[in-house]
C-alpha positions in Angstrom: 0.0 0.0 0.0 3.0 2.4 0.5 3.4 2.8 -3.3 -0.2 4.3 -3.5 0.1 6.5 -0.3 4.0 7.7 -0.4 5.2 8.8 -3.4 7.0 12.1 -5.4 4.9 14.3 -7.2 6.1 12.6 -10.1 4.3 9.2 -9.0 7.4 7.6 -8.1 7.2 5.0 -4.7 9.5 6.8 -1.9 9.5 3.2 -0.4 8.2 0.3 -2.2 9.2 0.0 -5.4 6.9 -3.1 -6.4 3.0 -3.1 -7.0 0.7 -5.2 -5.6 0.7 -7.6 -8.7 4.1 -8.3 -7.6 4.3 -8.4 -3.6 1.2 -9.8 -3.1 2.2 -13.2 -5.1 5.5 -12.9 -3.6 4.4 -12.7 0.2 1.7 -15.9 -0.6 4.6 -17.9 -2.1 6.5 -17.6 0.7 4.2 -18.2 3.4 2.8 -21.1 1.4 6.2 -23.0 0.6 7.9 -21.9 4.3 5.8 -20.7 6.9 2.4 -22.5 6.9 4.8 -25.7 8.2 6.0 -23.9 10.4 2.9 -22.7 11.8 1.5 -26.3 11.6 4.3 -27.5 13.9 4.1 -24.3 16.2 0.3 -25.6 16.5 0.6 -29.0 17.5 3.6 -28.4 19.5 0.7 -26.1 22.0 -1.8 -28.5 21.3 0.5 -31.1 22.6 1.7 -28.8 25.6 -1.9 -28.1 26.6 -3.4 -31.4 26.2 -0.7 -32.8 28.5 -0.8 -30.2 31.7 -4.4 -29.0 31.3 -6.5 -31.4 29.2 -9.9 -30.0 30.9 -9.1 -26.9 28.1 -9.0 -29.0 25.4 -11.0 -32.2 26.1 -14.6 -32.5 28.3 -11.8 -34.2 30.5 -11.9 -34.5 34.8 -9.4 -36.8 36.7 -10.9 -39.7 39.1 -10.6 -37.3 42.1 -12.9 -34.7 40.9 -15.8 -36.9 39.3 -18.6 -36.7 41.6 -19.8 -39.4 43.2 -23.6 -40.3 44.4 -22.8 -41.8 47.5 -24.8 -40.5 50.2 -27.5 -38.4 47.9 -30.9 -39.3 48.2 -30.4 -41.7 51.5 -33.6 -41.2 54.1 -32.4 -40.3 57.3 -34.3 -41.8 59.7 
Protein backbone atom coordinates (compact mmCIF):
# COMPACT_ATOMS: atom_id res chain seq x y z
CA UNK A 1 0.00 0.00 0.00
CA UNK A 2 2.95 2.43 0.54
CA UNK A 3 3.36 2.81 -3.35
CA UNK A 4 -0.17 4.35 -3.49
CA UNK A 5 0.11 6.52 -0.30
CA UNK A 6 4.01 7.69 -0.41
CA UNK A 7 5.15 8.81 -3.38
CA UNK A 8 6.99 12.07 -5.38
CA UNK A 9 4.89 14.34 -7.15
CA UNK A 10 6.08 12.58 -10.07
CA UNK A 11 4.32 9.22 -8.99
CA UNK A 12 7.40 7.64 -8.07
CA UNK A 13 7.19 4.97 -4.74
CA UNK A 14 9.50 6.82 -1.93
CA UNK A 15 9.52 3.19 -0.45
CA UNK A 16 8.17 0.29 -2.20
CA UNK A 17 9.16 0.05 -5.45
CA UNK A 18 6.95 -3.06 -6.42
CA UNK A 19 3.04 -3.08 -6.96
CA UNK A 20 0.73 -5.19 -5.59
CA UNK A 21 0.68 -7.55 -8.67
CA UNK A 22 4.11 -8.29 -7.56
CA UNK A 23 4.29 -8.40 -3.59
CA UNK A 24 1.23 -9.79 -3.06
CA UNK A 25 2.20 -13.21 -5.07
CA UNK A 26 5.54 -12.94 -3.56
CA UNK A 27 4.37 -12.68 0.18
CA UNK A 28 1.74 -15.86 -0.64
CA UNK A 29 4.65 -17.87 -2.10
CA UNK A 30 6.52 -17.59 0.67
CA UNK A 31 4.21 -18.22 3.43
CA UNK A 32 2.77 -21.12 1.38
CA UNK A 33 6.19 -22.97 0.63
CA UNK A 34 7.88 -21.88 4.33
CA UNK A 35 5.77 -20.69 6.94
CA UNK A 36 2.38 -22.51 6.89
CA UNK A 37 4.78 -25.70 8.23
CA UNK A 38 6.05 -23.91 10.44
CA UNK A 39 2.92 -22.67 11.82
CA UNK A 40 1.50 -26.30 11.62
CA UNK A 41 4.28 -27.45 13.95
CA UNK A 42 4.09 -24.27 16.16
CA UNK A 43 0.26 -25.60 16.47
CA UNK A 44 0.56 -29.01 17.47
CA UNK A 45 3.64 -28.39 19.51
CA UNK A 46 0.68 -26.07 21.95
CA UNK A 47 -1.82 -28.53 21.33
CA UNK A 48 0.46 -31.07 22.57
CA UNK A 49 1.70 -28.80 25.61
CA UNK A 50 -1.93 -28.10 26.57
CA UNK A 51 -3.42 -31.35 26.22
CA UNK A 52 -0.67 -32.77 28.54
CA UNK A 53 -0.81 -30.22 31.73
CA UNK A 54 -4.40 -29.03 31.32
CA UNK A 55 -6.51 -31.40 29.15
CA UNK A 56 -9.86 -30.04 30.88
CA UNK A 57 -9.09 -26.92 28.12
CA UNK A 58 -8.97 -29.00 25.40
CA UNK A 59 -11.03 -32.24 26.06
CA UNK A 60 -14.56 -32.52 28.32
CA UNK A 61 -11.81 -34.25 30.54
CA UNK A 62 -11.94 -34.46 34.78
CA UNK A 63 -9.41 -36.81 36.72
CA UNK A 64 -10.87 -39.75 39.05
CA UNK A 65 -10.65 -37.29 42.10
CA UNK A 66 -12.90 -34.67 40.87
CA UNK A 67 -15.84 -36.89 39.35
CA UNK A 68 -18.57 -36.73 41.65
CA UNK A 69 -19.85 -39.40 43.24
CA UNK A 70 -23.57 -40.30 44.36
CA UNK A 71 -22.82 -41.76 47.47
CA UNK A 72 -24.79 -40.48 50.22
CA UNK A 73 -27.51 -38.39 47.94
CA UNK A 74 -30.86 -39.26 48.20
CA UNK A 75 -30.37 -41.70 51.45
CA UNK A 76 -33.57 -41.17 54.07
CA UNK A 77 -32.36 -40.28 57.35
CA UNK A 78 -34.34 -41.80 59.71
Amino acid sequence: MQPILEHTAEGVPLYMPYGLNVTIPAMLIEHMVFFSFVEAIVTALAFAYIARNSPEIIFDYKPENEKKTDVGKGAATA
